[in-house]
Residue, then its C-alpha position, 0 to 999 in steps of 0.5 A: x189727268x190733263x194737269x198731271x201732264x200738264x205739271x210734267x211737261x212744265x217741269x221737263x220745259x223748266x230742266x230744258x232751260x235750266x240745262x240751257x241756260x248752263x250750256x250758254x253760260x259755259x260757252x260765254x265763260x269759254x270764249x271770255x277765257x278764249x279772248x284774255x287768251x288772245x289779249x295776253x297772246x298779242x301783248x307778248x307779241x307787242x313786247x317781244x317785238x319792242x324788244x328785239x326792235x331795241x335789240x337791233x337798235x342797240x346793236x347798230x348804235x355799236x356799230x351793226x353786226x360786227x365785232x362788238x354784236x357778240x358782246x351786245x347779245x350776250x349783255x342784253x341776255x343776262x339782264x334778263x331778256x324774254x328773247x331766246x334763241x337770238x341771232x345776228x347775221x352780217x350781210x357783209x361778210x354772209x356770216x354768223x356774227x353772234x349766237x345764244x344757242x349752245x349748238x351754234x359756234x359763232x362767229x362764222x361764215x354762213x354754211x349753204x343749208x343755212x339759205x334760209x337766213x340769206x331768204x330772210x335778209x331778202x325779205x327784209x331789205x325788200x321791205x326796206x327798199x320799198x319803205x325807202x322808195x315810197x317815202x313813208x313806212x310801207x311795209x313792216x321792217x320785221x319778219x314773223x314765224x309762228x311757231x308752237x308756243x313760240x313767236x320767231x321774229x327779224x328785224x334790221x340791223x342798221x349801221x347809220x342808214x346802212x342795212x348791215x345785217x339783222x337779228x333774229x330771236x325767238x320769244x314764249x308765248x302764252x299757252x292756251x287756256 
């Protein structure tokens, strides 16, 4: 009778908290994994901006985006770099001055549907001016694009004081687990 039911229900109510309690652990298991994700995310990030920011320091400390940007970016790539797709542009001479990708020839003068990069340079010297005007670091001097599985960032090139050009690389990401 009453203690039948009453052994049923309490077995039912047993298994609903039993299953509750798996659901709760999973989820909790899910978002820790969903949080190492992102801890591991940004710190790719932080040494990928470390990195191409010691790139462009590299690169005004021989002279900015001249003759010698070539050189450089091939250099800091074979000592095994993270950056891919690296780039320095020269303000000057609107001009491609050095490139790792195999499909781009470099050096060269910048073509009209690379306007992008002229927006780019934009960008950045505004942060530059602002920075400059204010007196104190306003605005970040680096442009960001997230890109599946890939972060593409710009920094300034300087020659002394001088905004001369700026360089842009493109770095993995850690894939979502």
């Amino acid at each position: 009778g009453a203690e039948g039911v009453l052994v049923a229900t309490a077995g039912r109510l047993l298994v609903g908290l039993g299953l509750g309690l798996l659901v709760g652990l999973a989820l909790v298991h899910s978002a820790a994994e969903s949080a190492h994700w992102l801890e591991d995310r940004e710190a790719a990030d932080r040494a990928a901006r470390a990195e191409i920011a010691a790139l462009a320091e590299v690169l005004g400390s021989a002279g900015g985006a001249g003759v010698a940007a070539p050189g450089v970016v091939g250099q800091w790539l074979v000592r095994g770099s993270t950056l891919r797709e690296v780039r320095v542009v020269n303000l000057a001479e609107r001009s491609l001055v050095a490139s790792s990708l195999a499909t781009e020839k470099a050096p060269r003068r910048l073509e009209r549907e690379e306007k992008p990069l002229f927006d780019l340079a934009q960008t950045l010297r505004a942060a530059i001016e602002e920075n400059r005007e204010a007196g104190h670091g306003v605005k970040e001097e680096i442009a960001v694009e997230r890109l599946p599985g890939a972060v593409r960032m710009a920094v300034p090139v300087f020659a002394g004081s001088e905004f001369v050009g700026f360089v842009q690389a493109t770095a993995a990401r850690p894939a979502a687990g």
